[in-house]
C-alpha positions as protocol buffer text, in pm:
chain_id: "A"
residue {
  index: 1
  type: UNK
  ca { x: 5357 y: -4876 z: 2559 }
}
residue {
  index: 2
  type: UNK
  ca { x: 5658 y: -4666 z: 2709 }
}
residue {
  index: 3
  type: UNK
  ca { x: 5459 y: -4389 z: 2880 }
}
residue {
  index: 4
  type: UNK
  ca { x: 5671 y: -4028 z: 2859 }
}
residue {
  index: 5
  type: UNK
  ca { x: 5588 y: -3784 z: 3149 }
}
residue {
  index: 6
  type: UNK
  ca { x: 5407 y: -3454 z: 3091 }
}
residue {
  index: 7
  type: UNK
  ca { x: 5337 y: -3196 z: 3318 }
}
residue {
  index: 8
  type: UNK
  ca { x: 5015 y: -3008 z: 3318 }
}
residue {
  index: 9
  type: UNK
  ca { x: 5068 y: -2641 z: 3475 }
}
residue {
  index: 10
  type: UNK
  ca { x: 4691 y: -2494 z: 3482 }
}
residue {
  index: 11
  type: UNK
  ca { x: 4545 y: -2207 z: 3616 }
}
residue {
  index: 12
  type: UNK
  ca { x: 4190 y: -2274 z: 3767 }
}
residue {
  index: 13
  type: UNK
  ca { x: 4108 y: -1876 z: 3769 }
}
residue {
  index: 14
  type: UNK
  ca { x: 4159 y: -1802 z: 3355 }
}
residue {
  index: 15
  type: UNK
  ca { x: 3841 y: -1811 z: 3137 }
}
residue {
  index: 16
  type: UNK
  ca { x: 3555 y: -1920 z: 3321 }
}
residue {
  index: 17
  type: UNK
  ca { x: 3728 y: -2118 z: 3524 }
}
residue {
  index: 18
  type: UNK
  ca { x: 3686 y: -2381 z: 3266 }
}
residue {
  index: 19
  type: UNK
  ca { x: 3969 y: -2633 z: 3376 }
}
residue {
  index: 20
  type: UNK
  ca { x: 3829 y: -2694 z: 3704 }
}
residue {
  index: 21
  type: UNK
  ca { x: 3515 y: -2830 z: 3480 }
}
residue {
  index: 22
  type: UNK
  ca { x: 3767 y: -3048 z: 3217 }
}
residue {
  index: 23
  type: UNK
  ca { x: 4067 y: -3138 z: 3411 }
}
residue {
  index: 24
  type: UNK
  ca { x: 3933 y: -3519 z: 3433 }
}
residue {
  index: 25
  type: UNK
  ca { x: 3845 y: -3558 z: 3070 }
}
residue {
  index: 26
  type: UNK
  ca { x: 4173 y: -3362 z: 3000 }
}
residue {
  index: 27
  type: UNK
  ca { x: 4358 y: -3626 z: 3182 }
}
residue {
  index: 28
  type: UNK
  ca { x: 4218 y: -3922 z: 3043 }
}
residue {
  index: 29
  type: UNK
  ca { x: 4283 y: -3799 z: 2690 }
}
residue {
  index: 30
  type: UNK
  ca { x: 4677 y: -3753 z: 2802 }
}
residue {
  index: 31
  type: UNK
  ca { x: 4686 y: -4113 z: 2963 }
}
residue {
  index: 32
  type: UNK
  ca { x: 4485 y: -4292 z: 2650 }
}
residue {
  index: 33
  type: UNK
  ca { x: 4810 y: -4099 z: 2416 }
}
residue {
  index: 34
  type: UNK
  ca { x: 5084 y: -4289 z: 2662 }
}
residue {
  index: 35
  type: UNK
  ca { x: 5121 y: -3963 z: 2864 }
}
residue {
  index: 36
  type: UNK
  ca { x: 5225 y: -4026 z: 3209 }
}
residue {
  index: 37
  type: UNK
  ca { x: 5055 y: -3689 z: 3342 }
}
residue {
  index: 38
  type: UNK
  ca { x: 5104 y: -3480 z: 3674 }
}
residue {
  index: 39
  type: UNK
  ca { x: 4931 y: -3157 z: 3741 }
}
residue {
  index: 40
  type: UNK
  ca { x: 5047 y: -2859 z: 3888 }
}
residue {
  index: 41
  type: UNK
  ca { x: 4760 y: -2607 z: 4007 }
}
residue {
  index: 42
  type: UNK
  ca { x: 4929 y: -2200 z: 3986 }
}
residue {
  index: 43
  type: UNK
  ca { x: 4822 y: -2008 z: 4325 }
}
residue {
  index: 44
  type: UNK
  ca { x: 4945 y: -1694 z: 4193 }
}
residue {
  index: 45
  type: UNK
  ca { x: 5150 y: -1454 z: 3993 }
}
residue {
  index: 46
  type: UNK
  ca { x: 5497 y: -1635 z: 3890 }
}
residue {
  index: 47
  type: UNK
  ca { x: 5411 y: -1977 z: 3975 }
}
residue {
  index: 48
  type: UNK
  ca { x: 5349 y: -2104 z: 3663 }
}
residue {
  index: 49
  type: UNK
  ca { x: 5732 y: -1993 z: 3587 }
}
residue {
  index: 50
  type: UNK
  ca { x: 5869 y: -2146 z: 3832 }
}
residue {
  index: 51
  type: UNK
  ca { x: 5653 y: -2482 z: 3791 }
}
residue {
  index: 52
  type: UNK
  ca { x: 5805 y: -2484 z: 3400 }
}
residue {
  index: 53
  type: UNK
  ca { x: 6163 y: -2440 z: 3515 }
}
residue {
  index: 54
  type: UNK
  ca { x: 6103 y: -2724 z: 3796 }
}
residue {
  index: 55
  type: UNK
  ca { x: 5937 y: -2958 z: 3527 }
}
residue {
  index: 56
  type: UNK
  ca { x: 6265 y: -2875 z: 3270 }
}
residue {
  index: 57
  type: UNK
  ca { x: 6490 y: -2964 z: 3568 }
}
residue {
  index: 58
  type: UNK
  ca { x: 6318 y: -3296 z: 3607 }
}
residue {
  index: 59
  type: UNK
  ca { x: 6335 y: -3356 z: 3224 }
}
residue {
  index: 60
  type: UNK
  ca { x: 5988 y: -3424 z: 3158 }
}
residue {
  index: 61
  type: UNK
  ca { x: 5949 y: -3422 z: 2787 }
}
residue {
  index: 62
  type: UNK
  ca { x: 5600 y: -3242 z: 2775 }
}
residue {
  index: 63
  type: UNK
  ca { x: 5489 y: -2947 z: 2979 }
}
residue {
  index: 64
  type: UNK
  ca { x: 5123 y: -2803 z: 2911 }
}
residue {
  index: 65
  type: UNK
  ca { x: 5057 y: -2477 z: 2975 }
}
residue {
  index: 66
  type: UNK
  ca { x: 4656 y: -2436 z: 3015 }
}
residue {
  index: 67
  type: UNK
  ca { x: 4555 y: -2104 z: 3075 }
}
residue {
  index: 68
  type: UNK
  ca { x: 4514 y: -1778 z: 2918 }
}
residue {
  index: 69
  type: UNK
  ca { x: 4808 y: -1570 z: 2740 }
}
residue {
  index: 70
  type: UNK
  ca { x: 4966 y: -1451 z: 3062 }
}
residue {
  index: 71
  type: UNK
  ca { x: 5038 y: -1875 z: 3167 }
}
residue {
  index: 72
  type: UNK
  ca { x: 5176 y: -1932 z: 2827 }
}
residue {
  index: 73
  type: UNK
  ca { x: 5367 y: -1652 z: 2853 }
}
residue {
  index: 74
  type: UNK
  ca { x: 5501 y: -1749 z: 3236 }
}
residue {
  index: 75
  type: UNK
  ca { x: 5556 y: -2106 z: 3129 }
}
residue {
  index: 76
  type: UNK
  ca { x: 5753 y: -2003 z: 2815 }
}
residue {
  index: 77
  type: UNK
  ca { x: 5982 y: -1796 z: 3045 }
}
residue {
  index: 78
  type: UNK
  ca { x: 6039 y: -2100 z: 3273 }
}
residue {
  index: 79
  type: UNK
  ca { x: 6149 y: -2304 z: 3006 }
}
residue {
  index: 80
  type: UNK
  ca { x: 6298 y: -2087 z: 2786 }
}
residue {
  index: 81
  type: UNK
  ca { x: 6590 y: -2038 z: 3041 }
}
residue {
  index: 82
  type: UNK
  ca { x: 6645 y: -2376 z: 3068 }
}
residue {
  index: 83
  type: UNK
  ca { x: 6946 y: -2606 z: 2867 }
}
residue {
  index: 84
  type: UNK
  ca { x: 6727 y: -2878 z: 2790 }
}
residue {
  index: 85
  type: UNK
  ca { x: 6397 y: -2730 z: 2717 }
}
residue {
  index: 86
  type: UNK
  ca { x: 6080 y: -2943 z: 2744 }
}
residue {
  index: 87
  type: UNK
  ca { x: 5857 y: -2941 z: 2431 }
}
residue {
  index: 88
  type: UNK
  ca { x: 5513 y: -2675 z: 2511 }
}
residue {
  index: 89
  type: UNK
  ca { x: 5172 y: -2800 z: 2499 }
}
residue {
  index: 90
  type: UNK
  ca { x: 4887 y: -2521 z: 2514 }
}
residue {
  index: 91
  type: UNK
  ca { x: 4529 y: -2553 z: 2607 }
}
residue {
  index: 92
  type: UNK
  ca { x: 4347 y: -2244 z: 2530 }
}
residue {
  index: 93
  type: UNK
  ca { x: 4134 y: -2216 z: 2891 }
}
residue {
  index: 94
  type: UNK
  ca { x: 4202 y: -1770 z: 2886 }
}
residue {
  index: 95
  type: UNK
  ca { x: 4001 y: -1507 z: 2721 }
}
residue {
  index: 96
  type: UNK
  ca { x: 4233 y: -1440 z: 2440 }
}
residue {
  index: 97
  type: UNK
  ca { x: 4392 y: -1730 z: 2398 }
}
residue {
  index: 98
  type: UNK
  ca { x: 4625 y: -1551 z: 2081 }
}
residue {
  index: 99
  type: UNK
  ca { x: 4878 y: -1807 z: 2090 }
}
residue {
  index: 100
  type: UNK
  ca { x: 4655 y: -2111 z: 2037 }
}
residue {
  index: 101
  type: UNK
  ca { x: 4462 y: -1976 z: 1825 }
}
residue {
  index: 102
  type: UNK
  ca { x: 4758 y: -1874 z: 1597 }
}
residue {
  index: 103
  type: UNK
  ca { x: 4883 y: -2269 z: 1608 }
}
residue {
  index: 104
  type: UNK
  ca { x: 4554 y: -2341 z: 1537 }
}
residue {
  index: 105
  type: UNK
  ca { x: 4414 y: -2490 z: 1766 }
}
residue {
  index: 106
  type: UNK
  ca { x: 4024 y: -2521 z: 1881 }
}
residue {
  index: 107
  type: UNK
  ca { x: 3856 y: -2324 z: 2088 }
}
residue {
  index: 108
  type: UNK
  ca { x: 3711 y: -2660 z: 2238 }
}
residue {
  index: 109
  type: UNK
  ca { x: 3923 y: -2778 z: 2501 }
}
residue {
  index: 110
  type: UNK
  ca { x: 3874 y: -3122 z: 2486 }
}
residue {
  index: 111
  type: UNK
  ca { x: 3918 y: -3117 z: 2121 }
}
residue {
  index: 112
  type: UNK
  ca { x: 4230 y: -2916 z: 2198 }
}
residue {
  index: 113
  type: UNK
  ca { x: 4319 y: -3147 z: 2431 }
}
residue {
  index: 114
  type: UNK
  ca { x: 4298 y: -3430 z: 2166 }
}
residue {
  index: 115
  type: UNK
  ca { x: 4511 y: -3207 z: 1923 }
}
residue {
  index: 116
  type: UNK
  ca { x: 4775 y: -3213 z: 2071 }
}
residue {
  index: 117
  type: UNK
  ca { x: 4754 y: -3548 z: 2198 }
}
residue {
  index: 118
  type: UNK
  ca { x: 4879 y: -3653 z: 1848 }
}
residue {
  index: 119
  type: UNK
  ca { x: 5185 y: -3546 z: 1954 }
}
residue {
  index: 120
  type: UNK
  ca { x: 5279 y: -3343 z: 1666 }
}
residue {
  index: 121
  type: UNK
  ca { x: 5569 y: -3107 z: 1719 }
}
residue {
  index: 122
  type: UNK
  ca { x: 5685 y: -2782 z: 1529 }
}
residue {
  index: 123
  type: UNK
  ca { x: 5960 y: -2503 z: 1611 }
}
residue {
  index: 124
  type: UNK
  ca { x: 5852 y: -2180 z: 1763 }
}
residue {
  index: 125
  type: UNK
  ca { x: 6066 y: -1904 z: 1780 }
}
residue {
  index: 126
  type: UNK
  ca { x: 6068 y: -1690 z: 2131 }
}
residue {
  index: 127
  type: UNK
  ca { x: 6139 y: -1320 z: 2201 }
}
residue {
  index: 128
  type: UNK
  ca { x: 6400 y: -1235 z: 2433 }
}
residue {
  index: 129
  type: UNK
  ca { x: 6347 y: -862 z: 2549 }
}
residue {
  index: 130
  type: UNK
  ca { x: 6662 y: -839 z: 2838 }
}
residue {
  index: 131
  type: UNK
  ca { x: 6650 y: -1095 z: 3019 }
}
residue {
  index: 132
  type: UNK
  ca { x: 6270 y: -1178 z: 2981 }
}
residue {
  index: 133
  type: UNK
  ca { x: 6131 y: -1390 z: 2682 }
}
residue {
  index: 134
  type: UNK
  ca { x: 5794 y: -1341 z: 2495 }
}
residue {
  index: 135
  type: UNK
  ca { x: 5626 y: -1547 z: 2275 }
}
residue {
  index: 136
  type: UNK
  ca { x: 5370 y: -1361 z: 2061 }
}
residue {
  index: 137
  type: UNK
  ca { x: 5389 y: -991 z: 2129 }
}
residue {
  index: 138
  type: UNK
  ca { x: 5599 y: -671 z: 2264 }
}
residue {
  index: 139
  type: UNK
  ca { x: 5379 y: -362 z: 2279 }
}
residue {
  index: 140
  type: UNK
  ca { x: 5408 y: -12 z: 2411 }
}
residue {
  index: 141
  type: UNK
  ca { x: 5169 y: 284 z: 2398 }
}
residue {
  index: 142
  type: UNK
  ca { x: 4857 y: 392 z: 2590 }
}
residue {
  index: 143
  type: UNK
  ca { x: 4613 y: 136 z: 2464 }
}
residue {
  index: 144
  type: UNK
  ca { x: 4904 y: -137 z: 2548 }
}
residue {
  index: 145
  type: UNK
  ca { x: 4866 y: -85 z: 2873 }
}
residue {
  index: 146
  type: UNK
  ca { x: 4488 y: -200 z: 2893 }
}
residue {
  index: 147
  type: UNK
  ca { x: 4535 y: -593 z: 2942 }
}
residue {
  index: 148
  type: UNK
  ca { x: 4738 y: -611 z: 3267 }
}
residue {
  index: 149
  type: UNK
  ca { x: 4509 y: -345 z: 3426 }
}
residue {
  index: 150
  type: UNK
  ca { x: 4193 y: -565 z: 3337 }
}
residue {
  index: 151
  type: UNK
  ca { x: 4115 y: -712 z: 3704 }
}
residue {
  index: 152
  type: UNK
  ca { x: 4165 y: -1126 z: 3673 }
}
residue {
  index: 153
  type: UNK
  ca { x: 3776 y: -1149 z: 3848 }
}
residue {
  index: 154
  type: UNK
  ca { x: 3638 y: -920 z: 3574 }
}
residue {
  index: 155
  type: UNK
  ca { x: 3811 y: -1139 z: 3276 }
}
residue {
  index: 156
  type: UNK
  ca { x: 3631 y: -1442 z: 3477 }
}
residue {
  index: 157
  type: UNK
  ca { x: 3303 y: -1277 z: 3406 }
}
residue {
  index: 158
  type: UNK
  ca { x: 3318 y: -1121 z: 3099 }
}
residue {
  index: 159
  type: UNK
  ca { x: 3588 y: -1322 z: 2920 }
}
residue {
  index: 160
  type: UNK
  ca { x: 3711 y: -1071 z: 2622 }
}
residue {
  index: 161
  type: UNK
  ca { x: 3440 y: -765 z: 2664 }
}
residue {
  index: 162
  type: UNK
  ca { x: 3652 y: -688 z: 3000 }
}
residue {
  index: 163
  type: UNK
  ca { x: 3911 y: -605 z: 2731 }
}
residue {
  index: 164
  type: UNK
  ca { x: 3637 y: -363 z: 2571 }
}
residue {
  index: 165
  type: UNK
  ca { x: 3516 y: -192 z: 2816 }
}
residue {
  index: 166
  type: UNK
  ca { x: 3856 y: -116 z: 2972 }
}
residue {
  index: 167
  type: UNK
  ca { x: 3955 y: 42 z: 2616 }
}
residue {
  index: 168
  type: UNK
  ca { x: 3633 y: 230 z: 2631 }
}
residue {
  index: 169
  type: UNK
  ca { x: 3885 y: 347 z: 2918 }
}
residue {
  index: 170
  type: UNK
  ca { x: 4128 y: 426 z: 2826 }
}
residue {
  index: 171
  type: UNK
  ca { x: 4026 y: 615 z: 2479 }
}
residue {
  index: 172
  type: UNK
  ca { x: 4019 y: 975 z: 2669 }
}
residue {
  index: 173
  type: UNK
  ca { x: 4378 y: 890 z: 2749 }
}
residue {
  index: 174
  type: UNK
  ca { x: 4506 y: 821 z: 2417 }
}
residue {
  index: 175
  type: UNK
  ca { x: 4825 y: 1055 z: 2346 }
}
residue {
  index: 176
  type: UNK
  ca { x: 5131 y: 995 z: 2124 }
}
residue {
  index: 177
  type: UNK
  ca { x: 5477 y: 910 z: 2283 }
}
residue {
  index: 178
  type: UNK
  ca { x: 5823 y: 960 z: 2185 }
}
residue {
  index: 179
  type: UNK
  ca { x: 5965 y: 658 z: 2069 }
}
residue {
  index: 180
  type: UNK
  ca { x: 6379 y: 555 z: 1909 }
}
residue {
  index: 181
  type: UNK
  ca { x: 6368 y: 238 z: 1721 }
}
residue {
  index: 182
  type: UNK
  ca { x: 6670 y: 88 z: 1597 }
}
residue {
  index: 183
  type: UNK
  ca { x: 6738 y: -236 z: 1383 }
}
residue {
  index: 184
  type: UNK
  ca { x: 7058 y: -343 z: 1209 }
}
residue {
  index: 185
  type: UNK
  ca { x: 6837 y: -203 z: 867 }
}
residue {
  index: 186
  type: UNK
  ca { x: 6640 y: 64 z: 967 }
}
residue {
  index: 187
  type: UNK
  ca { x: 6585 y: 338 z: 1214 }
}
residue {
  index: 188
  type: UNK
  ca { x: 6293 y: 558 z: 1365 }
}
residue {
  index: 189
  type: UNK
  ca { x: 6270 y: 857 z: 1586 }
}
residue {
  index: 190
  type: UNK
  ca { x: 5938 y: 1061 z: 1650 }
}
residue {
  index: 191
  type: UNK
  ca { x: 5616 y: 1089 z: 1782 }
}
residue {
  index: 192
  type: UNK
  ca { x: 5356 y: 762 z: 1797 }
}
residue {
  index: 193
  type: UNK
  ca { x: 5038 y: 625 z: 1921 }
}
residue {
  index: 194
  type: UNK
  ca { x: 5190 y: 298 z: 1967 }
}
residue {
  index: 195
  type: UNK
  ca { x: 5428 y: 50 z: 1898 }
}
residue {
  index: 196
  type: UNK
  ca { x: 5402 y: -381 z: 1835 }
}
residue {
  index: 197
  type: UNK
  ca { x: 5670 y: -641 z: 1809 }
}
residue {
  index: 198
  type: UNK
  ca { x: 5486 y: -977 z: 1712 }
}
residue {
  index: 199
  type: UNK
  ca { x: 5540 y: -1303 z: 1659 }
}
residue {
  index: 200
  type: UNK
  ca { x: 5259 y: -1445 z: 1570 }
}
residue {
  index: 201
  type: UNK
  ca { x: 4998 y: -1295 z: 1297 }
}
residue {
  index: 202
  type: UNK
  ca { x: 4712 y: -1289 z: 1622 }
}
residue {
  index: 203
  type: UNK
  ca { x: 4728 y: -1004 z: 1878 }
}
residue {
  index: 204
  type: UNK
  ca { x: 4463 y: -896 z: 2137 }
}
residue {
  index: 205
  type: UNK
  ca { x: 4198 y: -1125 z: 1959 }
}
residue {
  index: 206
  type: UNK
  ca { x: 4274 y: -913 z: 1600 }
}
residue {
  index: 207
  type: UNK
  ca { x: 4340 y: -1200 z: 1347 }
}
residue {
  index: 208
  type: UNK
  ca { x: 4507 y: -1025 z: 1128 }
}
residue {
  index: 209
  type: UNK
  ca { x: 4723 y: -753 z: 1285 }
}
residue {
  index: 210
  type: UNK
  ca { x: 5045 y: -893 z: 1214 }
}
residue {
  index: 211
  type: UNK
  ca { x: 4918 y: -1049 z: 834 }
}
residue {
  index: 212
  type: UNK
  ca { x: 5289 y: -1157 z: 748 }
}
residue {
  index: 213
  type: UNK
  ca { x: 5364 y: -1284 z: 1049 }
}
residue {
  index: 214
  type: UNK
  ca { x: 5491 y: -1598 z: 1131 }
}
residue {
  index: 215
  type: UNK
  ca { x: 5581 y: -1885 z: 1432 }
}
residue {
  index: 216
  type: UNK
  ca { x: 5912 y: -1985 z: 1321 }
}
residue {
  index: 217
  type: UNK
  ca { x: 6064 y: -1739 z: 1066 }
}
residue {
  index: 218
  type: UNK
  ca { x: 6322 y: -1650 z: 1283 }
}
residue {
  index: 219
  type: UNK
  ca { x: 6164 y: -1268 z: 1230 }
}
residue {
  index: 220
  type: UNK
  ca { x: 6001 y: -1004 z: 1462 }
}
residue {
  index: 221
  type: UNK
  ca { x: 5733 y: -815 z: 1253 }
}
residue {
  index: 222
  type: UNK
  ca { x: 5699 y: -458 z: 1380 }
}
residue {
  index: 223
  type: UNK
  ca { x: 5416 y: -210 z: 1355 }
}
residue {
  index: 224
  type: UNK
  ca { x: 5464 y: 134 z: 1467 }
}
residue {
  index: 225
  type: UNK
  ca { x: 5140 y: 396 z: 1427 }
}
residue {
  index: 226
  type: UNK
  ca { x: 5292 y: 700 z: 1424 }
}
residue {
  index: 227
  type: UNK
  ca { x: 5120 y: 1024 z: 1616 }
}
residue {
  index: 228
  type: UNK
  ca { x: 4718 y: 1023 z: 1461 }
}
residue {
  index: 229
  type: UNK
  ca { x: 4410 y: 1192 z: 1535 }
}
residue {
  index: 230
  type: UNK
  ca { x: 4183 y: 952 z: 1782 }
}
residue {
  index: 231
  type: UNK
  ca { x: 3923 y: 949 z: 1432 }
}
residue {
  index: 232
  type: UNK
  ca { x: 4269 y: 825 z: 1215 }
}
residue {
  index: 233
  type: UNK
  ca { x: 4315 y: 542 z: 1533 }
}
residue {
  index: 234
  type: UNK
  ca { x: 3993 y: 421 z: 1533 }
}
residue {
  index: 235
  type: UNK
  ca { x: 3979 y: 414 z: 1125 }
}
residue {
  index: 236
  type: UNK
  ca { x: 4289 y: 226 z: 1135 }
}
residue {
  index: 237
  type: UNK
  ca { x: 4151 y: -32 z: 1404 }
}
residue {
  index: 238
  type: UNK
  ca { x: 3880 y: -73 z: 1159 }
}
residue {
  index: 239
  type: UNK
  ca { x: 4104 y: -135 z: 904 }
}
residue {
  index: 240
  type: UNK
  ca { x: 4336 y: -372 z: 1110 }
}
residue {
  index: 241
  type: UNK
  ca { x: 4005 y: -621 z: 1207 }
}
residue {
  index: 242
  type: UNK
  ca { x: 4050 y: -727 z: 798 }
}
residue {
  index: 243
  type: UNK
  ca { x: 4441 y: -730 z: 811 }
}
residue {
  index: 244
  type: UNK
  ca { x: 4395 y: -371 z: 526 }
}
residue {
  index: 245
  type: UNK
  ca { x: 4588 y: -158 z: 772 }
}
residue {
  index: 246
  type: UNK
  ca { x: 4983 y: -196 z: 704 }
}
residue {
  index: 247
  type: UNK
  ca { x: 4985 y: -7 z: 371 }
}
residue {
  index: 248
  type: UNK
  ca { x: 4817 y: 339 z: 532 }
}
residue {
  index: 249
  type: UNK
  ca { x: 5026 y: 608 z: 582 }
}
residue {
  index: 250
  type: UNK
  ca { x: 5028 y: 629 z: 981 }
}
residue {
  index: 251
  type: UNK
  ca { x: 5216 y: 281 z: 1007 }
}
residue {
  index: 252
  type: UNK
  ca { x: 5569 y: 201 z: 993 }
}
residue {
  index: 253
  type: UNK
  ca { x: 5570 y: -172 z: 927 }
}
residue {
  index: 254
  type: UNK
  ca { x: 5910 y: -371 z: 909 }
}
residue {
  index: 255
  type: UNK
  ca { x: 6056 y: -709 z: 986 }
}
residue {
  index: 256
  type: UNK
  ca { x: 6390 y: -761 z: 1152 }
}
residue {
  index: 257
  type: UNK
  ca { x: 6533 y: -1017 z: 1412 }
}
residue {
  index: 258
  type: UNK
  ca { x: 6710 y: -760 z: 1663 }
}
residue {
  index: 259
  type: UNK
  ca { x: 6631 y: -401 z: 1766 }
}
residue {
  index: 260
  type: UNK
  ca { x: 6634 y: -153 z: 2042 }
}
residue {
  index: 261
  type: UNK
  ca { x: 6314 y: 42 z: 2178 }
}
residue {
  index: 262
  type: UNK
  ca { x: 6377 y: 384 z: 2376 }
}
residue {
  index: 263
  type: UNK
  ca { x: 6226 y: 673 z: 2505 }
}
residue {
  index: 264
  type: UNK
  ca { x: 6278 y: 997 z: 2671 }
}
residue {
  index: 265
  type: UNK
  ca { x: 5973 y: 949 z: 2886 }
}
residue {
  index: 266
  type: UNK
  ca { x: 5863 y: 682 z: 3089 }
}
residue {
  index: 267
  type: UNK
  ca { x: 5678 y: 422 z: 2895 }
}
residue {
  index: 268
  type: UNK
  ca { x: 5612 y: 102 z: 2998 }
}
residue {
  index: 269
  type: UNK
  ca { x: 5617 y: -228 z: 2789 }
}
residue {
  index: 270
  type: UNK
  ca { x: 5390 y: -539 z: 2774 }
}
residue {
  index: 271
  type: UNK
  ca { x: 5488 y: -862 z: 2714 }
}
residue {
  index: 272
  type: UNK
  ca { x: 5207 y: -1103 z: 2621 }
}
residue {
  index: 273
  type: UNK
  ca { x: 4953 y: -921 z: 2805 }
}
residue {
  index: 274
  type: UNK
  ca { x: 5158 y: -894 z: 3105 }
}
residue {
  index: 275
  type: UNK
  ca { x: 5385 y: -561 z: 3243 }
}
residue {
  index: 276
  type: UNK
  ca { x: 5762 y: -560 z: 3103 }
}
residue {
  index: 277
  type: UNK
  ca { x: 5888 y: -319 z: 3285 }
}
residue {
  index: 278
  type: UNK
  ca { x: 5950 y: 37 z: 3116 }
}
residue {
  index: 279
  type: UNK
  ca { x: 6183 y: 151 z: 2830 }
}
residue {
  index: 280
  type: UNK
  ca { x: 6449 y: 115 z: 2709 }
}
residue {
  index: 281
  type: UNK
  ca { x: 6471 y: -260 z: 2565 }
}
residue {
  index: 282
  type: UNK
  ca { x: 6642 y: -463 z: 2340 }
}
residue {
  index: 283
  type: UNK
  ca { x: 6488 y: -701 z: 2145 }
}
residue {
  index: 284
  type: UNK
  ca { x: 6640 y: -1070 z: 2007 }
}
residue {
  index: 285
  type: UNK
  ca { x: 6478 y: -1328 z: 1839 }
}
residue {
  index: 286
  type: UNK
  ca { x: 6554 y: -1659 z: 1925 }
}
residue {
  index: 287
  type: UNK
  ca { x: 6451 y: -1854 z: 1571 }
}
residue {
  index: 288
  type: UNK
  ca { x: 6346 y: -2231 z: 1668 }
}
residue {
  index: 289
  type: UNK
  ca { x: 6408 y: -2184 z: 2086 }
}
residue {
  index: 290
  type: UNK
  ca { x: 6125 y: -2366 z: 2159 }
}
residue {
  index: 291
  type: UNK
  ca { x: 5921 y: -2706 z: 2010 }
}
residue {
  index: 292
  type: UNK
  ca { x: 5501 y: -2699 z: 2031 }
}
residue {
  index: 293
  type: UNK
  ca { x: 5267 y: -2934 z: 1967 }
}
residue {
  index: 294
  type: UNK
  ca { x: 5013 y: -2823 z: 1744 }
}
């Protein structure tokens, strides 16, 4: 058997530092599917960028990104800049794991590991905000804001009720912004709680906030709530956790593959759980960018 290479970019810290606890098993499963597999261990914020553009530049075929959301969404960015792109492997080892999930993939991740061991590739379509890329969601508003300020030691410990309790937060805080959205078919201007660009159907462990969403459409599906009472926010989370919330009168929901997001005060973006940098953005979908194996 002709062995192609695959590199492995995992960070030890995400989850419960379950990788640390798998990485053998892991391994073997690669090597029994003709994987010739290297590991690269991230030591910090960026690395796991930089080790997907130095795997693309050494044409592996495979890179793996295992990790939470913010390592799929740094290894995306290191290969999404590159010519010749490497096809992405995930292995859900965060809290959120909303990428994974969405590509269905177990939980498990030695089962995961087996997935995608079959080898099985499909397109995925990648945000480019700027010059930044994204991979399952654009968000800006207060509540936005809560899953880069969630300390990395405190996700280790309480995996997705560190996500909770820092909403808990963050509720006193909740106020409307001003927001300009423009797309080549439609336009908004006003006052709202917040606004989401997805990708993929799964955001912030909600199954079903983006129903209509999908992976390779070629299509950003945008939700804006516009300004509500905290009781109309919280009714409308309610309604969101069944995927019943698009057709109530506080959302703006369209689909579109380009638009521009401004503001005349400072508000910040997130990009896959991770800071964006503040408004104003523009938004491009690139349909099919990327190949997965799921």
């Amino acid at each position: 058997m002709i062995k192609q290479r695959a590199r492995l970019i995992y960070n030890p810290s995400s989850g419960k530092e379950m990788m640390r606890q798998y990485l053998p098993e892991i391994l073997d499963i690669m090597e029994s599917a003709g994987l010739e597999t290297s590991c690269h261990m991230t030591k910090g914020a960026g690395d796991a960028m930089q080790a997907a553009m130095q795997a693309a530049k050494e044409e592996f075929k495979y890179v793996i990104a295992a990790g939470g959301d913010g390592t799929v969404h740094e290894v995306v960015n290191g290969l999404s800049l590159a010519s010749v792109r490497p096809i992405l492997g995930i292995l859900p080892a965060g809290t959120s794991n909303d990428l994974a999930m969405a590509l269905g993939l177990p939980r498990d991740l030695v089962k995961a590991a087996e997935q995608i061991a079959r080898l099985q590739v499909r397109p995925l379509d990648v945000g480019q905000v700027n010059d930044q890329f994204f991979i399952n969601i654009a968000g800006c508003g207060r509540i936005t804001e809560i899953t880069y300020e969630v300390p990395s030691k405190m996700k280790t410990a309480l995996g997705q009720l560190a996500y909770y309790m820092k909403g808990l937060e963050k509720i006193p805080q909740l106020r409307p912004i001003h927001l300009e959205v423009e797309a080549p078919n439609f336009g908004f201007s006003g006052k709202a709680m917040l606004s989401l660009i997805c990708n993929s159907r799964r955001v912030g462990g909600f199954e079903k906030l983006a129903p209509q969403a999908q992976l390779d459409d070629g299509l950003f599906d945008v939700i804006i709530v516009k300004q509500a009472k905290l009781s109309e926010v919280i009714k409308l989370a309610t309604a969101a956790i069944r995927g019943e919330h698009l057709h109530n009168e506080r959302i703006v929901y369209f689909q579109t593959d380009s638009l521009t997001v401004s503001s005349n005060e400072q508000v910040d973006l997130n990009l896959d759980g991770e800071y964006g940098g503040a408004l104003p953005k523009e938004f491009k979908m690139l349909k099919h960018h990327l190949q997965v194996l799921a």
